[in-house]
N, C-alpha and C positions, 0 to 999 in steps of 0.2 A: 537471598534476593528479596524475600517477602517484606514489607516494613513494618513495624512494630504494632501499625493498628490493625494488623489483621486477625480477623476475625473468626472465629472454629468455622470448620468445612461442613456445607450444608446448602447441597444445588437443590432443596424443595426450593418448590416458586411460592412466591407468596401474595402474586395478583389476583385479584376475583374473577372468573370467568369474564369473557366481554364480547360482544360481536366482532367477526372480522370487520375488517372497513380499511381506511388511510392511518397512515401515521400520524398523528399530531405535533409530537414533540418536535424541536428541532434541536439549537443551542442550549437549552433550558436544562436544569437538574433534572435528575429522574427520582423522584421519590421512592424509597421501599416498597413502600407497600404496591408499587406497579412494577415492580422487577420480575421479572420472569425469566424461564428456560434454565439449561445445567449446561454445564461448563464445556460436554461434547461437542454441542450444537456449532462449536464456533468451527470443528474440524472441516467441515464439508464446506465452511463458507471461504474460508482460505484455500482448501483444496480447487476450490470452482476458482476462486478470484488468479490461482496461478496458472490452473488447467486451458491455455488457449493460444491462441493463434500468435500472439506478440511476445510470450513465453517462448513457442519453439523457435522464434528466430533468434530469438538473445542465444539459444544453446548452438546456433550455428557460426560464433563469432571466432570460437578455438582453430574450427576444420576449414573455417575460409582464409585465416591465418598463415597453415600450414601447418597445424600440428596434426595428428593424428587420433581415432574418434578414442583411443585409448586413453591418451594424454589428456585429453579435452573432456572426457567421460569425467575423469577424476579432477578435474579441473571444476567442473561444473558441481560435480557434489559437493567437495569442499565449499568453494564460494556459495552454496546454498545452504549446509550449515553454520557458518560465520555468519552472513549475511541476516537470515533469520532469527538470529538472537536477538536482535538489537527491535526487530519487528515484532517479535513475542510480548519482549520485556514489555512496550507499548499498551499490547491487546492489556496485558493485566493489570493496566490502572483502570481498567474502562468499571467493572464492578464496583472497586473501592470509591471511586468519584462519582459516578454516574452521571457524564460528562463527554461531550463526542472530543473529539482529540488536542485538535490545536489551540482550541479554548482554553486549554490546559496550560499554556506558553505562558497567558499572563501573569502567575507567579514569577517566572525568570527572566520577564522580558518589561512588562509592566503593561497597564492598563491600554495605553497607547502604543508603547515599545511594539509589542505583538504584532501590531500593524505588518512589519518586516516580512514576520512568518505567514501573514497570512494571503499578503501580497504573492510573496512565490508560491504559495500553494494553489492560490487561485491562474496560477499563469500554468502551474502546473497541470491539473486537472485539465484547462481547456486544452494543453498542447497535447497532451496524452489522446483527448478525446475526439478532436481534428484527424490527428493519425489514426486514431483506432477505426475512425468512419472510412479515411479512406480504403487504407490496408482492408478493410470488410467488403466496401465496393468494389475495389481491385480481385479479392480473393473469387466473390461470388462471378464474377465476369471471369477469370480463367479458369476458374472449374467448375461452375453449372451453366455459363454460357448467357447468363442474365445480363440486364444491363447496371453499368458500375454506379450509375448518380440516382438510380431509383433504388438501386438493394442497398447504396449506405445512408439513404435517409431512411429507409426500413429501419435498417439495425437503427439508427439515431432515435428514431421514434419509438420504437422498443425500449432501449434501455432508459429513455425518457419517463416511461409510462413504468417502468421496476423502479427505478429513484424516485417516483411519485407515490407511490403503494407504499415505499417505507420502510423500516428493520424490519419486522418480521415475515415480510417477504420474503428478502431477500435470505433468510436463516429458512424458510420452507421452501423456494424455489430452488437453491444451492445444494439444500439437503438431497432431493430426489436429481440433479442432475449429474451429484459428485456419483451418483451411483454408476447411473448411465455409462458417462464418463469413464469409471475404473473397468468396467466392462467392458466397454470398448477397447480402453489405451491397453486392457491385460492381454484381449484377444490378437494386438497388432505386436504388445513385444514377442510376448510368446512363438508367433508366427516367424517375424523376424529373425529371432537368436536362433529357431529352430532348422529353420528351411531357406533362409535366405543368407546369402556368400557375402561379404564386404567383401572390397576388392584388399589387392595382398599390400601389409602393412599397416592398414587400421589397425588392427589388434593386436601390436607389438608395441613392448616397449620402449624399440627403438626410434628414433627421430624424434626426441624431446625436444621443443623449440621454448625456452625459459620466456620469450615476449610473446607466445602463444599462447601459453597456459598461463602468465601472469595477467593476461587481458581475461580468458574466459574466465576466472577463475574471481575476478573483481566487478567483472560484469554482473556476472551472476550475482556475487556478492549484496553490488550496489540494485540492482532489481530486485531483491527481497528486502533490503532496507528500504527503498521507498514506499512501500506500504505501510511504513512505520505513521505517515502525516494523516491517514484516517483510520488505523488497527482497530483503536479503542471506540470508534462510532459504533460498531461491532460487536463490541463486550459490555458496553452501557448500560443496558437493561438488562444484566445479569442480577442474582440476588446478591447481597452486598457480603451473605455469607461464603459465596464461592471463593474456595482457597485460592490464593494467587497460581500457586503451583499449577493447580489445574488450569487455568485460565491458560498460563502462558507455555504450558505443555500441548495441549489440545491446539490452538493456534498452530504452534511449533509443526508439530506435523503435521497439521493439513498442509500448511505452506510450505514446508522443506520438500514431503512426497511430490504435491502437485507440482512445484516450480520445477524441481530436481527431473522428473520422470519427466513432465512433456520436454525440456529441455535436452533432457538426452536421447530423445525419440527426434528432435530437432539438430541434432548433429548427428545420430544414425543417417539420417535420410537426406543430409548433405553430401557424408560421403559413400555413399552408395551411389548420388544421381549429384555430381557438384557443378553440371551445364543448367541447372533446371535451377527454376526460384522453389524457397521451402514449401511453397503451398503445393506446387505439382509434385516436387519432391516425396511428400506424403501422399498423396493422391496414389503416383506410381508405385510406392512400395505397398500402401493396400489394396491396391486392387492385386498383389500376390494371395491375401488372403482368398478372395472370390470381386470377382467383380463387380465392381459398383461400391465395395468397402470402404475404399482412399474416399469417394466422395462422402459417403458415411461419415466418416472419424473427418475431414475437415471442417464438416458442417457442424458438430457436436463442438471442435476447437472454437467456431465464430459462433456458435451459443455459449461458448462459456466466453468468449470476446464478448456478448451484449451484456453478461453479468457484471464483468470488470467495465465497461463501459459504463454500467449503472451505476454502479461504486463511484466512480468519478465524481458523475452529475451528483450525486447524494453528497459527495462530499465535498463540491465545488459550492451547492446551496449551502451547505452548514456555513463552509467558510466565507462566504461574500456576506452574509448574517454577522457572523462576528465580528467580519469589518468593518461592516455600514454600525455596529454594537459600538467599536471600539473607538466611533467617532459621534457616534449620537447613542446613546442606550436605547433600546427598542423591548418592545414586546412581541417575544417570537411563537409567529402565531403561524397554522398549515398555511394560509393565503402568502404569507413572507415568504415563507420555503417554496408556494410555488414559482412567486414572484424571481427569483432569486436562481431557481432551475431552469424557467424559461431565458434567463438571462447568460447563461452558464450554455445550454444547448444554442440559442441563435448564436452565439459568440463561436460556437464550437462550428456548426454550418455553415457560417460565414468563411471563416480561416480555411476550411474542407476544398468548398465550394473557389476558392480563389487562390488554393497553393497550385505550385507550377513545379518545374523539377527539382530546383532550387530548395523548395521547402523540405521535399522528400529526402534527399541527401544530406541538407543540414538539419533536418528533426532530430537525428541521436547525438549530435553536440549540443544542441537545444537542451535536452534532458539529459545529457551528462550534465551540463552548465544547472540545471535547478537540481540535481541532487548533491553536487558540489555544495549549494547552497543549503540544500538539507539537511546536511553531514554532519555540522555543528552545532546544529539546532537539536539534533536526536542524540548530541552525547550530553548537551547540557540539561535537557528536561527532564533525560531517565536517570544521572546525576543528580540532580537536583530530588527528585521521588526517589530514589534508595537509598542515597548516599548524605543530602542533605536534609532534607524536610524532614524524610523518610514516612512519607504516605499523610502527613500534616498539614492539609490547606482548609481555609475558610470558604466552602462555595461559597456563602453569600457576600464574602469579599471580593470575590473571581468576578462578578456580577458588577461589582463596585466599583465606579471612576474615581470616587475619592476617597479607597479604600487603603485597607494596610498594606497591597503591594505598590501603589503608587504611580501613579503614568506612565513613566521611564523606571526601567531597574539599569542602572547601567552594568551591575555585575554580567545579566546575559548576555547584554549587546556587547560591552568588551569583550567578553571570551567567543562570542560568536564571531566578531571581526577577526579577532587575532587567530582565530580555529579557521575562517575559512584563509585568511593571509597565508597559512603554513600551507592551506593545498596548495596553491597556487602554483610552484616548481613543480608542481606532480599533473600538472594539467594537459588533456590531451581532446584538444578539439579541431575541427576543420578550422578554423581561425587562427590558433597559437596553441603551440605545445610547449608547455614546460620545459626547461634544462634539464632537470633530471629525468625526465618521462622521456628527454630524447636520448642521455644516456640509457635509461632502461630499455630502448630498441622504442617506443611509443607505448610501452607497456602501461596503462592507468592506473595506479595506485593511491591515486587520489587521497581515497576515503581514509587512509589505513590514518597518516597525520591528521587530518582533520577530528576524526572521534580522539585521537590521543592528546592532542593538543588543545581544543574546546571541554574535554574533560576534566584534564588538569586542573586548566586554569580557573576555569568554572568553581571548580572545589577548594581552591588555595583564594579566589576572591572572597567564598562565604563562611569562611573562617572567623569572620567577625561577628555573622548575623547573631541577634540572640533566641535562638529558636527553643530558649525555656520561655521567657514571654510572650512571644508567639505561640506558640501553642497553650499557653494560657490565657489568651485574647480571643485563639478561634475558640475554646470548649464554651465561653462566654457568649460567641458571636454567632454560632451554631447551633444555638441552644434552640428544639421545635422545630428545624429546616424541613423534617419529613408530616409536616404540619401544614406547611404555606407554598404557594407557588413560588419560583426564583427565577427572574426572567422570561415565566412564560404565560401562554393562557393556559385553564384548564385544560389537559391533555387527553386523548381516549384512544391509549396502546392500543395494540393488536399483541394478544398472546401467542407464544408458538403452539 
């Protein structure tokens, strides 16, 4: 998997001491010689981003179905090891480029092309971050008895103020909660498997339901793949000597652990209590530990909700930057990034503040519908960095409107349309369900043709490109990059 420019393994940092403070950087390269942190660091920030409150309800989608927590257990792991490759692979361009993620598209999309991706990213993040507010207001109002429109602009202005601090907040804040965290979720399963009865048939192999376990199993799936559209914001300021491997191992298992495990604690505690919503659900089975613990471990699940929450907003500004970039070039400077979050949060409080039940209902067709759209955009660009480039781009052409990748590429735009065309029979929304997803019982399998098919063709279009001249245009055009600034102003990191 590593591509050929990779480089001997070697997580020393190689930045000068500096004061804490804000993040500066935004879209901009990261130079060497500001690269910091070792390739662990990235464990605990995926462990935190899967560990929370919107995680354990994906894991209760098998047991509301009717399968069983056994079917569904194994359902859920699977689809969190498939699903998670695809988001690994991602994390470990971040060092070798030093580049936040979807910036990354304009090689296989073009200068302009990109625009596509970054549009649904941005519709993304804000839809993600609407629900995450309410779901948090909602949570706090049934089980600490608060009120729901003053605790989710709480949370809203929290994760505001962690996307405003920056990476290596978020890589020191994640670090000490993943702890907390493991402590907790250890003391709940443990309790659990030990002392507490599922009711009879959870735990048997019998009553496989094949459109049960093929939804939990793609859910989960397509939930670790979406993190693939900001992984690498996350790995960016790694040194550029960190082996891939590491990079996209350490990812791997924060995200596989954290998603997998709250997830399965989220169909335990469905079918144990399956009249209760998942927040009480958890609530009730910890307070078997000692009382007052459900409230405990809920509250830790919507602090790691305001992590992933702040993810969003950090990667909703990168991306409205790149947009407003991919249509006028700018200099990306902390004031744009704030500019750009504030934009991203009112948009987010707006939508909170004025959804009705209607929104609530249709949000997971919503976010089916934009990872649909995601599907084929995460086979062509890790395609494209392994398979075609294989680790060979010009930042300071990435940068460039009238650069060697050129406005439009139409290679990624055709294989992205025709990659998401082939889901399309596989579609399963409150709106319209596919032919074949209605043969499969409404089973979503979406994803599985879209990465097959966007991959492909992606690879059989760029069969022509000449990527010996290309790569001897960037080693020309590259020449000093960790010398001069590339789209940004002077920066001043925060080391871990």
């Amino acid at each position: 998997m590593s591509p050929p420019v990779e480089l001997p393994s070697d997580e020393a940092t190689s930045a000068p001491p500096r004061r804490n403070g804000v993040e500066r950087r935004s879209i901009d390269y990261v130079p060497r010689s500001e690269r910091h942190g070792k390739a662990w660091h990235l464990w605990p920030v995926w462990f935190c981003g899967d560990a929370h409150l919107t995680t354990l309800a994906v894991g209760v989608i098998g047991v509301s179905l009717g399968t069983n927590l056994m079917w569904a257990s194994l359902a859920i792991v699977g689809g969190c090891v498939f699903g998670t490759l695809f988001m690994a692979a991602h994390s470990a361009q971040g060092p070798h480029m030093g580049l936040p993620q979807l910036i990354q598209s304009r090689p296989q999309f073009g200068y302009v092309g990109a625009l596509l991706v970054f549009a649904v990213a941005i519709a993304t993040y804000i839809g993600y971050n609407a629900f995450n507010q309410i779901l948090a207001g909602q949570t706090f109002h049934d089980v600490l008895g608060v009120d729901a429109g003053s605790s989710a602009l709480g949370f809203t202005f929290l994760a505001m103020v962690m996307a405003f601090l920056g990476y290596s907040w978020f890589h020191k804040l994640q670090r000490y909660l993943s702890f907390v965290l493991i402590a907790a979720m250890l003391v709940f399963t443990v309790h659990t498997l030990l002392f507490d009865r599922f009711p009879d048939g959870q735990l048997s192999f019998d009553g496989f339901s094949a459109t049960a376990f093929l939804a939990q199993f793609f859910t989960a799936a397509a939930y670790q793949l979406s993190w693939a559209i900001y992984v690498s914001d996350y790995s960016r300021y790694l040194p550029a000597r960190v082996n891939t491997r590491a990079t996209f191992w350490w990812t791997y298992l924060g995200a596989t652990v954290g998603g997998a495990w709250m997830m399965l604690i989220g169909a335990a505690v469905a079918a144990m209590y399956p009249a209760l919503n998942v927040a009480q659900a958890l609530v009730e089975t910890g307070n078997h530990v000692f009382g007052g613990f459900g409230e405990i471990i809920t509250v830790l699940a919507l602090v790691g909700l305001i992590t992933s929450a702040a993810q969003n907003f950090y990667g909703s500004s990168l991306t409205i930057l790149s947009a407003v970039d991919s249509v006028r070039p700018i200099k990306a400077t902390l004031f744009k990034r704030i500019v750009a979050l504030l934009v991203a949060g009112v948009v987010a409080i707006f939508i909170a503040n004025n959804a009705n039940d209607d929104f609530m209902a249709e949000f997971g067709s919503f976010l089916a519908v934009m990872l649909y759209l995601f599907t084929p955009w995460t086979a062509i660009n890790l395609v494209d960095y392994y398979f075609v480039r294989k680790g060979h781009y010009s930042i300071r052409e990435i940068f460039n409107l009238q650069g060697m990748y050129g406005r439009w590429d139409w290679r990624g735009i055709f294989s992205y349309v025709i990659g998401f065309a082939a889901m399309s029979p596989f579609f399963v929304t409150v709106w319209w369900t596919g032919p074949i997803a209605e043969m499969l019982g409404g089973a979503d399998i979406a994803m599985l043709p879209g990465l097959v098919v966007a991959s492909a063709l992606y690879y059989l279009v760029c069969r022509n490109l000449d990527l010996d001249g290309e790569r001897a245009l960037i080693a020309q055009l590259d020449v000093g990059i960790d010398d001069e600034e590339i789209g940004a102003t002077t920066p001043d990191p925060v080391p871990l």
